[in-house]
Every structure is written in structure tokens, then in C-alpha cells.
Backbone bond lengths (Angstrom), bond angles and torsions (degrees), N, CA, C in turn:
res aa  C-N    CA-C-N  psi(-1)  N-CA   C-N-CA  omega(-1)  CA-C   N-CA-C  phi
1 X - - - 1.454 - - 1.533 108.07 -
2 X 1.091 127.53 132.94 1.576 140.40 175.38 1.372 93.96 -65.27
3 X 1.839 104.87 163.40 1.105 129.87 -154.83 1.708 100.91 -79.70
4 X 1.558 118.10 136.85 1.345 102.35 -152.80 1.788 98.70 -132.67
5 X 1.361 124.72 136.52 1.182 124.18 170.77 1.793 134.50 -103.03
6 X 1.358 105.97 125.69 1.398 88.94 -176.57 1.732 134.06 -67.66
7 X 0.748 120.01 133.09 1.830 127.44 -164.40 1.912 98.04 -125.11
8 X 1.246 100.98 151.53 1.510 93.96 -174.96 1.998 81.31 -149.13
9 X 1.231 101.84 161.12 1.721 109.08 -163.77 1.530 88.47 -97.37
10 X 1.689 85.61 123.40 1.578 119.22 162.79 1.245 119.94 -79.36
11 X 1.336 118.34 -49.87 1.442 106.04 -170.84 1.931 99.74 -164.57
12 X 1.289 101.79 151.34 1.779 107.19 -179.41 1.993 95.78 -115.77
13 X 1.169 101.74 114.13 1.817 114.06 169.82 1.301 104.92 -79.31
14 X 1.037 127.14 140.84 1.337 120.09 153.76 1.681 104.90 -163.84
15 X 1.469 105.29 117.73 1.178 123.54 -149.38 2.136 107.21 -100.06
16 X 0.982 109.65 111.88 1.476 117.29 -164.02 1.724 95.66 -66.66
17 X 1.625 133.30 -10.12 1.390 99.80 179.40 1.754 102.03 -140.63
18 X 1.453 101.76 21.06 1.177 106.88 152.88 1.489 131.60 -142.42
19 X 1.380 133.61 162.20 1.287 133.90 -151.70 1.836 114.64 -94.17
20 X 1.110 90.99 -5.82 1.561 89.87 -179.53 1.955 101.72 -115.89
21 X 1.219 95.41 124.08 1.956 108.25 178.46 1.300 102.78 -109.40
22 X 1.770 112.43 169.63 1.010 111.35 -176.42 1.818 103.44 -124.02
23 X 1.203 111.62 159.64 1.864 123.49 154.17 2.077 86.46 -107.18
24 X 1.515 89.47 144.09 1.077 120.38 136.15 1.491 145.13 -149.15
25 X 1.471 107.72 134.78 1.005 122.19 -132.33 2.045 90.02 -104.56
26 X 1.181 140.38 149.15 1.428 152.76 169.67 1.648 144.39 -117.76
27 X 0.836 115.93 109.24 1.990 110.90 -148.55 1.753 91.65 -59.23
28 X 0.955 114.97 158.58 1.392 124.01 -177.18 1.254 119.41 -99.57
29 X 1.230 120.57 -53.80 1.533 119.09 165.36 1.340 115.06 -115.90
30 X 1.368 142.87 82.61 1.446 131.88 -172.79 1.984 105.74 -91.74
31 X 1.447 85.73 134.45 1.781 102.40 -178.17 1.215 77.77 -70.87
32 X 1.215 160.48 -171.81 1.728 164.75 -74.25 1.497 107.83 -45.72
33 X 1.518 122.58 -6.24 1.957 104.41 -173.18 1.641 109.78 105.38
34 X 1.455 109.76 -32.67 1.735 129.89 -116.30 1.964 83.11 -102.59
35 X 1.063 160.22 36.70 1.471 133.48 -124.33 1.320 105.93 -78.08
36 X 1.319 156.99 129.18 1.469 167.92 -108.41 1.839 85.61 -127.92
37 X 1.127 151.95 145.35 1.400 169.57 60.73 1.345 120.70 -2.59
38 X 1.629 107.22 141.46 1.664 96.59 -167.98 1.334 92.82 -155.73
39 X 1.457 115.58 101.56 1.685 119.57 -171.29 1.884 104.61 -94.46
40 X 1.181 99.36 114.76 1.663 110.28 157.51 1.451 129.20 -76.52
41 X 1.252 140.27 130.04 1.424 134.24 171.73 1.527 95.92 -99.72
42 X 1.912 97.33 124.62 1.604 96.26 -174.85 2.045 100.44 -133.36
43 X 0.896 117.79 165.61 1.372 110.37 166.10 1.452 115.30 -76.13
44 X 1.751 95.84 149.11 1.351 101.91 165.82 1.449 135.20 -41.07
45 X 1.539 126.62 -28.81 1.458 113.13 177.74 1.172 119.30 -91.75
46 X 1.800 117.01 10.03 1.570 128.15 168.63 1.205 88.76 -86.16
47 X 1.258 120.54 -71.51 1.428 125.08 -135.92 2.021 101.34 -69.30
48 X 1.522 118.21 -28.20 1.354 110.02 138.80 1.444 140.96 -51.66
49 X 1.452 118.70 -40.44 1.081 119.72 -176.14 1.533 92.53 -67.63
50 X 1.423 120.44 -53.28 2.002 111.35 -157.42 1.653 91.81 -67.94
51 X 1.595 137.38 -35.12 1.749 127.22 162.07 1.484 103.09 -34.78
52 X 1.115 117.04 -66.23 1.313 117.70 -151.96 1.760 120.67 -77.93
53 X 1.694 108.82 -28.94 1.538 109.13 153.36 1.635 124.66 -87.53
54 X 1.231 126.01 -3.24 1.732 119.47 156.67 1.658 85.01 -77.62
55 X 0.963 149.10 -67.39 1.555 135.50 -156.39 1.769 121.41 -49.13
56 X 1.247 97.34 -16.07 1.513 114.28 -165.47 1.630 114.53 72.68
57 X 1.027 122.77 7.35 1.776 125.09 170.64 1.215 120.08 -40.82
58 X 1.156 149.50 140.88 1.136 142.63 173.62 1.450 107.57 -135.03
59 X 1.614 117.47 120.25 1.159 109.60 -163.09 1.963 111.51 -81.31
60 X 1.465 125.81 -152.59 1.296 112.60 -158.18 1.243 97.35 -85.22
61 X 1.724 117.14 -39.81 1.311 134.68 -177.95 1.358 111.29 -126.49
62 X 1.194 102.81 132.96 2.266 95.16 -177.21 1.051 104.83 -42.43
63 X 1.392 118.59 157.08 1.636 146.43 154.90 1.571 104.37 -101.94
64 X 1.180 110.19 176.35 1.548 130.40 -153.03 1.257 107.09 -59.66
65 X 1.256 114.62 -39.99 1.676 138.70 -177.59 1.569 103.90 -63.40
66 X 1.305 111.99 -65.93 1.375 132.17 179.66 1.537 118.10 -48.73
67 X 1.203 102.00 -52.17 1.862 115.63 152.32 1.418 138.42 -14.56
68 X 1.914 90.39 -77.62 1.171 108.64 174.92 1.368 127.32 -71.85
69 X 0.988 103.04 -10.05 2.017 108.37 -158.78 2.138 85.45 -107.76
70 X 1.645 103.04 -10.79 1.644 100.72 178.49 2.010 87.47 -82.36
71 X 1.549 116.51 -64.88 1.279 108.37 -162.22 1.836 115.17 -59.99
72 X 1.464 100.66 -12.28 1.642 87.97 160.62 1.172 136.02 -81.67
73 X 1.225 114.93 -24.81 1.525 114.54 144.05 0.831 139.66 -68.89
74 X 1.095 129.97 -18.42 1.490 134.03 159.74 1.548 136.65 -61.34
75 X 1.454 87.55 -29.93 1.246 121.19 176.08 2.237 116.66 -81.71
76 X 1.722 93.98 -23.57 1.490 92.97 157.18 1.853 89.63 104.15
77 X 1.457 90.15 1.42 1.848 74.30 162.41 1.684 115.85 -132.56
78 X 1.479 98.51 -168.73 1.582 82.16 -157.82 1.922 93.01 -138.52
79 X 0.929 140.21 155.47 1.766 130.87 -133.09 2.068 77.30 -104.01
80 X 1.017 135.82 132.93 1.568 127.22 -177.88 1.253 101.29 -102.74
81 X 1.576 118.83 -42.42 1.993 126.45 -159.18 1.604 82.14 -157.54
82 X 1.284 70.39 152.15 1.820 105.53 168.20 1.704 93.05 -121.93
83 X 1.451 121.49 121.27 1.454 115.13 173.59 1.829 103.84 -136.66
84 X 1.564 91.21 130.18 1.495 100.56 -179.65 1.525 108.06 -85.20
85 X 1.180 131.93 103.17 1.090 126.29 -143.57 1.953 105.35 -124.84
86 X 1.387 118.85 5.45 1.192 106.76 171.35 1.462 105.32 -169.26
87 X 1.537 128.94 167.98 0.927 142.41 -160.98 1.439 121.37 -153.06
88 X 1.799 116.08 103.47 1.694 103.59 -152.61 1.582 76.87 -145.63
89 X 0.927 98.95 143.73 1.726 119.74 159.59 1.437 105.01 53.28
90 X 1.247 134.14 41.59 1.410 127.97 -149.99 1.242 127.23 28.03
91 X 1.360 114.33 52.48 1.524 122.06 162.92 1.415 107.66 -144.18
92 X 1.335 112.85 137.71 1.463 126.53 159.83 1.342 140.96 -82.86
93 X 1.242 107.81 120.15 1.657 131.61 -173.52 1.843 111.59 -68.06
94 X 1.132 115.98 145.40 1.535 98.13 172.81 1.956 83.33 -159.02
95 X 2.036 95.35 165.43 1.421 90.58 159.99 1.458 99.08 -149.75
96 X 1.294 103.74 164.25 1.697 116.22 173.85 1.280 108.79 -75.61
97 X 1.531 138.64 123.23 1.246 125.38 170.82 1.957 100.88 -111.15
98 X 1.487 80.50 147.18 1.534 97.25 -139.62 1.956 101.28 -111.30
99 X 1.025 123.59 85.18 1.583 123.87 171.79 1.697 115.60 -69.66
100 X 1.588 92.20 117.24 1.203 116.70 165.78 1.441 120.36 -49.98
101 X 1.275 134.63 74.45 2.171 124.67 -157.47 1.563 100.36 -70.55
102 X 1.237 134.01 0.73 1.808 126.62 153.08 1.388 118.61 -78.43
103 X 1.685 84.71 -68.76 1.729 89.06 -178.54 1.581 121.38 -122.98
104 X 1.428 108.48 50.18 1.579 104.18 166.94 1.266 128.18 87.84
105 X 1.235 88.10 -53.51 1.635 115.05 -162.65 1.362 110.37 -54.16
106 X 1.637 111.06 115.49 1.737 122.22 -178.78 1.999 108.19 -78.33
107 X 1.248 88.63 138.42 1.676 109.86 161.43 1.186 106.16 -122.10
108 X 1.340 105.05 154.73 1.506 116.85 -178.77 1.665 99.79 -135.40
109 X 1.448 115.34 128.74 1.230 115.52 -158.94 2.037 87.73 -146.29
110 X 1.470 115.81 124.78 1.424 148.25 -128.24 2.083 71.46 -110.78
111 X 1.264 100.56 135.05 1.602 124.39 -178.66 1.299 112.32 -150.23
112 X 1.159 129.53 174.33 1.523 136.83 -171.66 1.942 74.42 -108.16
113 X 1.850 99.57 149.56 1.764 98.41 154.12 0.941 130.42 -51.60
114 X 1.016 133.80 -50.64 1.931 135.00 -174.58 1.354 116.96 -59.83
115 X 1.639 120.66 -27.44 1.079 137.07 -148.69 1.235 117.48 -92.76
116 X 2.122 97.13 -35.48 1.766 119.09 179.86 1.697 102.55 -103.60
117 X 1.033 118.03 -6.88 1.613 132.83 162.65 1.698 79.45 -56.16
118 X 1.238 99.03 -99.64 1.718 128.57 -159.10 1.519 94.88 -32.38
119 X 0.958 133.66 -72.61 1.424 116.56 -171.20 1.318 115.88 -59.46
120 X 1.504 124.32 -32.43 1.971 117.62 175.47 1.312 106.14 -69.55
121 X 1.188 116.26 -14.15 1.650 118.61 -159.01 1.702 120.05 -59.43
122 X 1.312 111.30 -39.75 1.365 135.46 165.66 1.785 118.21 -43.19
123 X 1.234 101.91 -33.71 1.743 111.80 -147.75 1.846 102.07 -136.13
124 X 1.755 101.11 8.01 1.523 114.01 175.85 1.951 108.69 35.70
125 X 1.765 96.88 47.07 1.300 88.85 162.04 1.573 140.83 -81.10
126 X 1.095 120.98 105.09 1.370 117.21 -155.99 1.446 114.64 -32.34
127 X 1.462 92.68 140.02 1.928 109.69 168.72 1.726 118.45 -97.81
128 X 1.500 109.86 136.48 1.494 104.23 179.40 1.176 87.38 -131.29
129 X 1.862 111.73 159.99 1.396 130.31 175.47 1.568 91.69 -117.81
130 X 1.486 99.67 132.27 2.035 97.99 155.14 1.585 102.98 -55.62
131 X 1.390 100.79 165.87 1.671 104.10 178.71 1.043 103.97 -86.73
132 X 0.934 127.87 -29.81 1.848 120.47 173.48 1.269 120.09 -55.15
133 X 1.085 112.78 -55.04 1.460 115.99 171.66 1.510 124.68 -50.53
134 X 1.855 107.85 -37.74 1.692 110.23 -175.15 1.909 94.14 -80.25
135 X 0.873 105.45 3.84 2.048 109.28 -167.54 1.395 104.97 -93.03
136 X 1.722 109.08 -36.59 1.586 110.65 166.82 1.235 118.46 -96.68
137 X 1.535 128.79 -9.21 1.246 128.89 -173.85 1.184 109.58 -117.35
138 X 0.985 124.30 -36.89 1.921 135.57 -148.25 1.826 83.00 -74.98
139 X 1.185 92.00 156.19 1.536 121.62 161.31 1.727 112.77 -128.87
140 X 1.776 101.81 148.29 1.631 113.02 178.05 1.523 115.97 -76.46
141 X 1.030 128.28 148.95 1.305 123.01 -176.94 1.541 138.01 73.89
């Protein structure tokens, strides 16, 4: 796995008269003082769903988010990192890394960002960026 930074969610945009919202994402401990920022453009029914699980809301019947993060437990694992892990064509790569709660044993299972945001979002599972990616994307301050 490439060299990976921790980011923890700054802030959810979501803009009432236009269609593109933002995640932003915040380095957690930066050696310079300086902490690096890392804005995602996600759709509105992410960027609701990650509003609505930092809030603790629970809707009447799960949504997609709510779902998945049910069949991973069910399934006997438990969500460890959300890692944004690549950067191609101006789009961002991310995956769910996935703890085995018997035996350890990691999976790594390939998500859109907004999507593995939204499901850790509930349970503040930490987010990491490869450094490459915060080096072409990230902003100072």
C-alpha cells in the first residue's frame, strides 16, 4: 500500500441551487503546523447521506449507506479505513478496508470516495489519502 495520510472530515457542502457538493476532507497531524485540505465533488444523495450519518439520523428504512455497513456486519467484518487511494483522469479512487472480527484477516473492497466516506461516517472510521494523491489534489491551509 502507498504511503498514506490521515485526513478526518472537515466539513459536508451541499449547495441548495447547485448540483455539484463538496466533502472536505483535513490532514490530522501535519509535521509543518500547515494541515493540507482535500475537497471532493460528490453528489447530492452522498453528500446527504454522510449529513445525515455524522448527525446520528436514522432514516425510517436504511438507505444504501445504511445497508451496506448492515451486510458488513453481518457478514463478520467490521469497516477499519476508508482510504482514497488513487487519482486517474480526474477522478478519485478509494477502497473499504474490511476487518475480519474472527480472524483479522483484511479485505480491501474498491468504492467511489463519497460512497466509503458515507458508510465510515457513522462509526468515525478513520480516512487516509495516498500522498500522491493529497500532492496533486490537496490544498495548504
Amino acid at each position: 500500500m502507498p504511503e498514506t495520510v490521515q485526513m478526518e472530515l472537515a466539513r459536508v457542502v451541499i449547495r441548495e441551487t447547485e448540483d455539484a457538493h463538496h466533502v472536505e476532507l483535513r490532514e490530522v497531524d501535519p509535521a509543518d503546523g500547515q494541515p493540507r485540505t482535500f475537497p471532493i465533488v460528490i453528489g447530492l444523495t452522498e453528500a446527504a447521506a454522510i449529513e445525515r450519518r455524522l448527525m446520528g439520523q436514522s432514516p425510517m428504512r436504511p438507505q444504501t449507506h445504511e445497508l451496506l455497513a448492515d451486510v458488513i456486519g453481518r457478514l463478520g467484518y467490521e469497516l477499519d479505513a476508508v482510504v482514497i487511494n488513487d487519482l486517474r483522469d480526474h477522478t478519485f479512487y478509494a477502497q473499504l478496508r474490511l476487518r475480519n472480527t474472527q480472524t483479522d484477516e483484511m479485505v480491501e473492497v474498491d468504492s467511489r470516495p463519497s460512497d466509503a466516506i458515507a458508510v465510515g461516517a457513522a462509526r468515525d472510521t478513520p480516512i487516509f489519502v495516498a500522498e500522491h494523491v493529497l500532492q496533486d489534489a490537496g490544498q495548504v491551509g
